[in-house]
PALUM-392739 format. One line per field, with one value per atom (N, C-alpha, C): atom name; z, x, y; residue number from 1. Coordinates in nm, 2 decimals. Each point is the difference from the previous one (the first is absolute). Layout:
<pts>
atom c(CA | ...)
c3 c(Z | ...)
c1 c(X | ...)
c2 c(Y | ...)
n c(NUM | ...)
</pts>
This chain:
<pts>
atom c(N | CA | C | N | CA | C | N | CA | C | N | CA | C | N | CA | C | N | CA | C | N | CA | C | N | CA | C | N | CA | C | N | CA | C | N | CA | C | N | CA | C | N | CA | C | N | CA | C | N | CA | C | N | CA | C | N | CA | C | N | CA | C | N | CA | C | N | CA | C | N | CA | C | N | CA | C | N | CA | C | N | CA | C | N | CA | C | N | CA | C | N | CA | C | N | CA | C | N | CA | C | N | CA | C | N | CA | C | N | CA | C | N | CA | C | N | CA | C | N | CA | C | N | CA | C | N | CA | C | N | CA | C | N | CA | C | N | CA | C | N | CA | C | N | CA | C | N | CA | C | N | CA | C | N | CA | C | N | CA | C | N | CA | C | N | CA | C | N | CA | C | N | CA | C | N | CA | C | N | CA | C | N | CA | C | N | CA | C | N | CA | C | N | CA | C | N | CA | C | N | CA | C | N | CA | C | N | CA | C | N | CA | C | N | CA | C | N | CA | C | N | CA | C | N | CA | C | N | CA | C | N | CA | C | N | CA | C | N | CA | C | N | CA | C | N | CA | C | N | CA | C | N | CA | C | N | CA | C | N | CA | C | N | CA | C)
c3 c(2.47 | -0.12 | -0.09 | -0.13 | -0.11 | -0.08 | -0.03 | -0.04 | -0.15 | -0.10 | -0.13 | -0.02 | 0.05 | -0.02 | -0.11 | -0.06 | -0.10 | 0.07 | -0.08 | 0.05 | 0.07 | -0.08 | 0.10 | 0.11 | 0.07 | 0.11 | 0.09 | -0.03 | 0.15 | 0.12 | -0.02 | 0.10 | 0.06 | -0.05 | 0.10 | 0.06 | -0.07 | 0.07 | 0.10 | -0.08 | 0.09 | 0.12 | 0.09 | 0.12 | 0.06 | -0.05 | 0.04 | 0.06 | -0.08 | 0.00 | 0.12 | 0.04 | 0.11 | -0.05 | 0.11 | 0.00 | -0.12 | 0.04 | -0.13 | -0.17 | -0.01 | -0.11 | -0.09 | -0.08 | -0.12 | -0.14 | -0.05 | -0.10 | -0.14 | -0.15 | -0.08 | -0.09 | -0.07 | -0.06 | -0.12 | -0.06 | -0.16 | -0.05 | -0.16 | -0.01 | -0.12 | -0.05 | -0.13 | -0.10 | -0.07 | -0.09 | 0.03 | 0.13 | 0.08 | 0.07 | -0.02 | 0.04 | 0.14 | 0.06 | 0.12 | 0.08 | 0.13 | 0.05 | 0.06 | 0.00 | 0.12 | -0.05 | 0.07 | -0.05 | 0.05 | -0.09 | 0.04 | 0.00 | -0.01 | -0.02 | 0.07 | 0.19 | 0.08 | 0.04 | -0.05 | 0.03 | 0.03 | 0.06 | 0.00 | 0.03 | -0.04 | -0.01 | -0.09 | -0.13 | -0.04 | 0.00 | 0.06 | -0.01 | -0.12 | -0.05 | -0.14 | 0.05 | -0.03 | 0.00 | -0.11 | -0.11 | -0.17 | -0.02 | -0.12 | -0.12 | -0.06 | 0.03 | -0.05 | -0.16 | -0.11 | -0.14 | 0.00 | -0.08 | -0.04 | 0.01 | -0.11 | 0.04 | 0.15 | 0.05 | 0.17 | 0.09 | -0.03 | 0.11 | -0.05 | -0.11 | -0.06 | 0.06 | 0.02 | 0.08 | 0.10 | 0.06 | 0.18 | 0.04 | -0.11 | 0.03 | -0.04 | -0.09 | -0.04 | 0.18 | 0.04 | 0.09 | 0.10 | 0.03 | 0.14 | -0.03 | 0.00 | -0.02 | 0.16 | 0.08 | 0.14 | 0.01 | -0.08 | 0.00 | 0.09 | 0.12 | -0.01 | 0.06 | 0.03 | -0.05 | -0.09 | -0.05 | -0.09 | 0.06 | 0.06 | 0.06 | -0.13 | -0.04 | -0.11 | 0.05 | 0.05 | 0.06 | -0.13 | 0.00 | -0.16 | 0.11 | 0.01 | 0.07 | -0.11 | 0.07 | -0.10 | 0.01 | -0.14 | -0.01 | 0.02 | 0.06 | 0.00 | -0.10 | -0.06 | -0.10 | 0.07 | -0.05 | 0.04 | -0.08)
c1 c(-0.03 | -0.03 | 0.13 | -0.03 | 0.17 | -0.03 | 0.12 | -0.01 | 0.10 | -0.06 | 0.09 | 0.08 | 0.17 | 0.03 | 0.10 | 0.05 | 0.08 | 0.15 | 0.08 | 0.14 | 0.06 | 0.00 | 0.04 | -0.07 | -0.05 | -0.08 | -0.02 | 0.06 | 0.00 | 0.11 | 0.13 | 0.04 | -0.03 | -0.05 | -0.13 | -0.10 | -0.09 | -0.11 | -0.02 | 0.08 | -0.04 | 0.07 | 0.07 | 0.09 | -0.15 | -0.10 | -0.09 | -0.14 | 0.04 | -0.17 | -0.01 | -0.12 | -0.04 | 0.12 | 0.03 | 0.14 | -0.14 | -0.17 | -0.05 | -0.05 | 0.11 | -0.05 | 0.06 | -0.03 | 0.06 | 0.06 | 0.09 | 0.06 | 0.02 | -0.06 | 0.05 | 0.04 | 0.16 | 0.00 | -0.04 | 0.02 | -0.04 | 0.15 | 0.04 | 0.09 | -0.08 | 0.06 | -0.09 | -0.03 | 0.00 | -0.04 | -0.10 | -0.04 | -0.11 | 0.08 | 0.06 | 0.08 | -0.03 | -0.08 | 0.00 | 0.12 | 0.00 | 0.13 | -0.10 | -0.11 | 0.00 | -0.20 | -0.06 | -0.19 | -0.05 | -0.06 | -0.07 | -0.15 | -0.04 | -0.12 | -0.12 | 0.04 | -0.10 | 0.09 | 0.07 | 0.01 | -0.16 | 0.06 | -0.15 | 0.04 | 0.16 | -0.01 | 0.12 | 0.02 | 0.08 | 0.03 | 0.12 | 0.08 | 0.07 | -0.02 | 0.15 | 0.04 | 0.09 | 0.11 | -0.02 | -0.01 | 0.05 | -0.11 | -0.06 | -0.07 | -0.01 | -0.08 | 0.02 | -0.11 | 0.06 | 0.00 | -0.10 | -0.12 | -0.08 | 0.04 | 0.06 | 0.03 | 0.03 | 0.12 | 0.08 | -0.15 | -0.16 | -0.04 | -0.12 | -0.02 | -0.06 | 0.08 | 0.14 | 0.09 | -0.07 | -0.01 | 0.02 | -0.18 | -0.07 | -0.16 | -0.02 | 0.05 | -0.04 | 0.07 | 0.12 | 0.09 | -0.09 | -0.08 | -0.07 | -0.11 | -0.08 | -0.13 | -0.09 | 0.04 | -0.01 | -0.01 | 0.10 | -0.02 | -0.06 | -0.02 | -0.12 | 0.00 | 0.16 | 0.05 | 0.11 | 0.02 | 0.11 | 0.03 | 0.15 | 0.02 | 0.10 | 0.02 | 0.05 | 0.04 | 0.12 | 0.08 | 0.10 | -0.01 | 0.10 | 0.01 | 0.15 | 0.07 | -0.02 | -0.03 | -0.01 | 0.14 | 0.05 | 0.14 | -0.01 | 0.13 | 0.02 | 0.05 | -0.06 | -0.01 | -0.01 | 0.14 | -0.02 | 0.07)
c2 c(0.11 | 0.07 | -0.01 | 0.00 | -0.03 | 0.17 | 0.08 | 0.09 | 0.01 | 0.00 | 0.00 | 0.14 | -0.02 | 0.15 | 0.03 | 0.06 | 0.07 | -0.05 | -0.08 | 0.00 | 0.14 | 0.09 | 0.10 | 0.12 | -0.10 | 0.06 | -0.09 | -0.15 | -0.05 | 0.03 | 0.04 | 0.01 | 0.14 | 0.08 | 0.11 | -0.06 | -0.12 | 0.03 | -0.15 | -0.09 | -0.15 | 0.02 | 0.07 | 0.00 | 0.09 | 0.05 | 0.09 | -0.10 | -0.13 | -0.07 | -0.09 | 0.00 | -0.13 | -0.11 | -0.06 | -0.15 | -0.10 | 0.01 | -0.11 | 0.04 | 0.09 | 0.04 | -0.07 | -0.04 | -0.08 | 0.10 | 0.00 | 0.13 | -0.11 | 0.01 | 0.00 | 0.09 | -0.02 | 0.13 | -0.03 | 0.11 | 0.05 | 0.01 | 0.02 | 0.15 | 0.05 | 0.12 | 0.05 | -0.08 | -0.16 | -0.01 | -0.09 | 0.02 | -0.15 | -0.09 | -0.03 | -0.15 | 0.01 | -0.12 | 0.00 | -0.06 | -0.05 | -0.06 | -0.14 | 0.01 | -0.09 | -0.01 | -0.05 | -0.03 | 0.10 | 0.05 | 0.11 | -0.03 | -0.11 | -0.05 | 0.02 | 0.05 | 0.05 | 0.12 | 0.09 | 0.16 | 0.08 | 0.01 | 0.12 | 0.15 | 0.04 | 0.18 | 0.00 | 0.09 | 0.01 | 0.11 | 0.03 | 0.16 | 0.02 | 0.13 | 0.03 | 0.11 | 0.02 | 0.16 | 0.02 | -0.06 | -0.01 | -0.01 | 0.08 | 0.05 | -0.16 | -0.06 | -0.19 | 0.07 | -0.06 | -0.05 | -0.07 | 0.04 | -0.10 | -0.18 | -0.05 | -0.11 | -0.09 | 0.08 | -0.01 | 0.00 | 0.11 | 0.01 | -0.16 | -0.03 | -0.10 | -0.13 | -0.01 | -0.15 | 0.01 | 0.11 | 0.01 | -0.06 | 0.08 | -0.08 | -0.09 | -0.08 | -0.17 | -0.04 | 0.00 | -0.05 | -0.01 | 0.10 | 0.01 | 0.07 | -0.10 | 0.00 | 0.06 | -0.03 | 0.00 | 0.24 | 0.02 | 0.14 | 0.06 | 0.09 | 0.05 | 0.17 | 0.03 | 0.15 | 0.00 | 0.12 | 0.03 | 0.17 | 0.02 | 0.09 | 0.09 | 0.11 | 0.09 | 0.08 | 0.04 | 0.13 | 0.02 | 0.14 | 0.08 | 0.08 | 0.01 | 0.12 | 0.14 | 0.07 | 0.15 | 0.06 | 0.03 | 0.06 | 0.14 | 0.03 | 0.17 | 0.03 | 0.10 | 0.03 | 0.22 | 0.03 | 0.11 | 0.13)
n c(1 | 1 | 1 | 2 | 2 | 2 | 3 | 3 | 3 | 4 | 4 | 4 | 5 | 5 | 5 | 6 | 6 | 6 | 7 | 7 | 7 | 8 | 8 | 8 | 9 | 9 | 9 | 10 | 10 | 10 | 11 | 11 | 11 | 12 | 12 | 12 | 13 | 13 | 13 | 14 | 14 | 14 | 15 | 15 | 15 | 16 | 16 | 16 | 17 | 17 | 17 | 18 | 18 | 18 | 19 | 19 | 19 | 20 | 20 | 20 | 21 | 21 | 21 | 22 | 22 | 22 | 23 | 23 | 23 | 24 | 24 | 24 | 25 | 25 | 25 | 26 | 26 | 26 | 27 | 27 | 27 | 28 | 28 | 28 | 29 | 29 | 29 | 30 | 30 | 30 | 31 | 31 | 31 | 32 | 32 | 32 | 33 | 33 | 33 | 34 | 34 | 34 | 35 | 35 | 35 | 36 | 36 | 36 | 37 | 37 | 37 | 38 | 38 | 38 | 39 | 39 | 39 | 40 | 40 | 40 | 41 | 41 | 41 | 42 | 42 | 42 | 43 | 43 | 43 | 44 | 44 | 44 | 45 | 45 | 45 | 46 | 46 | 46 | 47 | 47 | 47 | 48 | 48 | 48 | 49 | 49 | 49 | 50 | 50 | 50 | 51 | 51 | 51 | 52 | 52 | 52 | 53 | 53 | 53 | 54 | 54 | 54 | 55 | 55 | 55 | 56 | 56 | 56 | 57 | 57 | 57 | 58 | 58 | 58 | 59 | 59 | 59 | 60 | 60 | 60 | 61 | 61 | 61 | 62 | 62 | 62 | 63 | 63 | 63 | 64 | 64 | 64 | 65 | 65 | 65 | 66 | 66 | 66 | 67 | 67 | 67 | 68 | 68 | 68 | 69 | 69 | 69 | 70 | 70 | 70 | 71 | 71 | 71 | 72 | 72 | 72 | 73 | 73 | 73 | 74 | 74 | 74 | 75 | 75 | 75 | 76 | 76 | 76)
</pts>
């Protein structure tokens, strides 16, 4: 499986994944690192920008989750 992740979230999560997981990153303005052409899960941390989440879908057409974690702030 290849997993499209947000530059700052791979050294949390790729030490986490099966040894055949394949990792392209992102960073916030789209820019991929590497083909993302058969991804089939994209993780964000980051609130991705109309445009940024439009790179990441032409890139990887293959798509077939998109994972959205927003940490909730304390707010107190």
């Amino acid at each position: 499986m290849k997993l499209i992740l947000p530059l700052d979230l791979v050294a949390d999560i790729e030490p986490h994944l099966p040894p055949d997981t394949e990792v392209v990153t992102v960073d916030v303005e789209g820019n991929l690192d590497g083909d993302a052409s058969d991804a089939e899960v994209y993780f964000s941390w980051f609130l991705s920008r109309s445009p940024t989440l439009h790179k990441i879908i032409e890139a990887a057409p293959a798509l077939r989750w998109g994972w959205f974690y927003f940490q909730p702030r304390n707010v107190g």
